[in-house]
N, C-alpha and C positions, 0 to 999 in steps of 0.2 A: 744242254741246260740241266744241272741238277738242283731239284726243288725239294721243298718239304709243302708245296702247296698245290692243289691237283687242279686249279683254276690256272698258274700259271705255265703246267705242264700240257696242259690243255692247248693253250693260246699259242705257245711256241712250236707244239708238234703240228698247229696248221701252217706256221709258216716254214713249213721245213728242217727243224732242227731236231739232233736226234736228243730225248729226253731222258731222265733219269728221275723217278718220282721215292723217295725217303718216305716210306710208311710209320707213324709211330701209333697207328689205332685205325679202326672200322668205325667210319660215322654212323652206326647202325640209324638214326634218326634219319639221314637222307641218302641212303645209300642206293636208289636209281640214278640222283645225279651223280655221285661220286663214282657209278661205276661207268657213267658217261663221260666221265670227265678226263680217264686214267685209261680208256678203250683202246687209242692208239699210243699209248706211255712205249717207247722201247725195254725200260729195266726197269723194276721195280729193286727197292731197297728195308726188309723190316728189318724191326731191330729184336724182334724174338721169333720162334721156330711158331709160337700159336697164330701168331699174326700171319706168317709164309704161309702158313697149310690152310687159311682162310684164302686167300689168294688162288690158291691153288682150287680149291673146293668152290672158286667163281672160274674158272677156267682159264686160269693164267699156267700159260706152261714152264715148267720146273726151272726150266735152263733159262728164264728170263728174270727167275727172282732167289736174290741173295738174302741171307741172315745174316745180318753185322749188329750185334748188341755192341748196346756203349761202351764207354771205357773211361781211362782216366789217367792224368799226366802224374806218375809216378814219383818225379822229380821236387813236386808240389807237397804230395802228399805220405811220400816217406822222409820225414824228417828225423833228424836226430835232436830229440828234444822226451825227456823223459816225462811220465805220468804227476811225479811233483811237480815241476817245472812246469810246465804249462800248466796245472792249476794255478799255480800262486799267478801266474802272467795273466788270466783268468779272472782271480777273486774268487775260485774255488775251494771248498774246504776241502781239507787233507783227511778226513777223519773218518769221510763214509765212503760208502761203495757208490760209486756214481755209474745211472746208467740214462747212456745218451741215447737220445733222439733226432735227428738232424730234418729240416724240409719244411715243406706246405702241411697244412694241418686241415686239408680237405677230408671228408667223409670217408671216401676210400684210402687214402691212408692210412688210416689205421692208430692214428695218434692219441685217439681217445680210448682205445681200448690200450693203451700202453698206460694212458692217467689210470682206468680203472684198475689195470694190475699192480702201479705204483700202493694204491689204497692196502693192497697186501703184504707188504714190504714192509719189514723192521721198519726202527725208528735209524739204523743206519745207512739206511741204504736215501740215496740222492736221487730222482728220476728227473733229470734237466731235458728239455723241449727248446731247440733252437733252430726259429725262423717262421715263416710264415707271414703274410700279409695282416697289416694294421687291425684289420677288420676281423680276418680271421682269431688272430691272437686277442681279442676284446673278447671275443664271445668264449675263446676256451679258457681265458685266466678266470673270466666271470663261472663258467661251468664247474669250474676246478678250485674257487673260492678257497676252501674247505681246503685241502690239500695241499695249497699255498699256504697258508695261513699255518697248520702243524710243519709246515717244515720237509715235507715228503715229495714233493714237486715245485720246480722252479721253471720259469718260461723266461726266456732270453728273447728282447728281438731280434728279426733280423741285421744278419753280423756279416759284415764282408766279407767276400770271397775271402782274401790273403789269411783272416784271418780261420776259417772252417780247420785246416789240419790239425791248428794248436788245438781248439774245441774235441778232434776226434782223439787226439792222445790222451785228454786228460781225462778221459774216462776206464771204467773199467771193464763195460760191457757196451755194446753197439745194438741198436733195435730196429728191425726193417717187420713193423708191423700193420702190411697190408692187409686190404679186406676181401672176402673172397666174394662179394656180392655181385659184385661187377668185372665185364668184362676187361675192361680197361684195365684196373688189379689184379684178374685171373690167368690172364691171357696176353697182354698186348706191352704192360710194362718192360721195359728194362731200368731201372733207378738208378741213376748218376751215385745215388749218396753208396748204392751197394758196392761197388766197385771202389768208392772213397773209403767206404768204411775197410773192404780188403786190404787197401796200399797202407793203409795207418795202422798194422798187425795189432789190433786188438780184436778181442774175438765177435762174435756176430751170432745176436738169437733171430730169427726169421721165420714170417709165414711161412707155411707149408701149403706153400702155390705151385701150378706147374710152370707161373712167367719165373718164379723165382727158382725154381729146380734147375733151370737151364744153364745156369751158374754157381747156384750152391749146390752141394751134396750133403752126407751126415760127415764127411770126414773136414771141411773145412766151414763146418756152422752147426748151430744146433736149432732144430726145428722145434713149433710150437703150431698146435690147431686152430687157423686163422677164427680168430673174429671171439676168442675164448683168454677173457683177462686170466684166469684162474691159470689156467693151462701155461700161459706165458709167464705168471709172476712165480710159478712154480719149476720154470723153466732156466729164468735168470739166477734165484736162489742155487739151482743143484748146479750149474758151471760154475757159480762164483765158490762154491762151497769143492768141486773137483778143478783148483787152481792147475795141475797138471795137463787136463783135459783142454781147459780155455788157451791156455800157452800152445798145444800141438795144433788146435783149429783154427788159430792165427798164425802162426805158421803155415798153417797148408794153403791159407785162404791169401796170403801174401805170398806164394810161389803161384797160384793160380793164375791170381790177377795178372801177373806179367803177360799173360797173352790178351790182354783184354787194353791193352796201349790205344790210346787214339792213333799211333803214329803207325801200331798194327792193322787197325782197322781202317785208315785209309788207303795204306797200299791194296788191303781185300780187296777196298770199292773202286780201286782204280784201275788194279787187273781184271777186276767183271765187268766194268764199263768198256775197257777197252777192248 
């Protein structure tokens, strides 16, 4: 039985079955049950190295727990469709530098401090925010008022799957700006959008976390000091400004990604299971 819920790995390894429990975070809030729960788990599975060494640091032994970070279907998201193109498909304009944000627009995300770096940004640059729940996106287009309204940030709703790759083309830079506050962003993350943003070769500015180091480096992203608008809006300027630099770190970060295949990462979990 392989789970992502330690209630049903629980249940199944009393009645004899051997189990496989998918880590994607530490309930620090109730973690006596949770470590009741996962006691007799056969394999554990995280999706980042901080989350394994938590594990490990509760006395789970080495040979019982794999790192398989996410991945992503290549096939979806390397499309041959150019940065004009996909605006106009879009409704985007051709004339400024657009820099995308893709996801939830939770706390730890990091979304907001992407709006306040936007405030620093010419009157050419575009800072689009695409996705997020009803609720959520109410309360930051209200926060961001001001900034919609100049023309400096645009919030899209949520946009269908099919359509996310056209979205990741037609921008010009890519933003994965987590918060280091929490452990869950510091440590335990792996982000579906990081690995999308790689396969769609446009370049990527990123927290300078260690869940995010696990995958980026300096040669396929450029780093920025979590939780500091300034730092980051000053970050997007000098790539967009060293157009050489942005082209080789999308490059590097698009031969990366090819290890990081769903179809890779399930053979890993199926030869450690087996």
């Amino acid at each position: 039985i392989y789970t992502r819920d330690p209630e049903i790995g629980w249940l199944f390894n009393l009645r004899g079955c051997r189990t496989v429990y998918e880590a994607h975070t530490w309930p620090e809030n109730r973690q006596r049950l949770f470590k009741f729960l996962i006691k007799k788990i056969n394999k554990i599975i995280t999706i980042t190295d901080g989350l394994g060494k938590l594990f490990l640091k509760n006395n789970w032994a080495e040979n019982r727990i794999l790192v398989a970070p996410d991945g992503v279907d290549l096939k979806k998201f390397d499309i041959n469709l150019s940065r004009e193109s996909a605006r106009n498909k879009l409704n985007l304009p051709l004339d400024k530098k657009i820099v995308l944000y893709v996801g939830h627009l939770y706390e730890w995300k990091g979304a907001q401090d992407l709006a306040d770096a936007a405030a620093l940004l010419k009157d050419n640059f575009l800072t689009v925010f695409v996705g997020g729940v009803d609720s959520d996106v109410a309360i930051f287009k209200e926060k961001n008022r001001a900034l919609i309204q100049e023309g400096k940030v645009a919030v899209c709703q949520h946009q269908s799957r099919e359509l996310m790759p056209r979205w990741l083309k037609a921008a010009d830079v890519l933003i994965l700006p987590n918060k280091s506050r929490e452990n869950i962003s510091k440590y335990f993350t792996s982000p579906l959008k990081l690995f999308e943003y790689m396969a769609s070769q446009r370049p990527v500015v990123a927290s300078d976390l260690p869940s995010i180091r696990e995958v980026l480096n300096e040669k396929n992203c450029v780093f920025f000091k979590p939780d500091d608008a300034k730092d980051l809006a000053e970050k997007i300027i000098w790539l967009l400004e060293n157009p050489a630099t942005a082209e080789k770190i999308a490059e590097q970060a698009y031969f990366d990604v090819k290890n990081y295949t769903w179809e890779k990462r399930a053979e890993k979990i199926i030869n450690f299971v087996s």
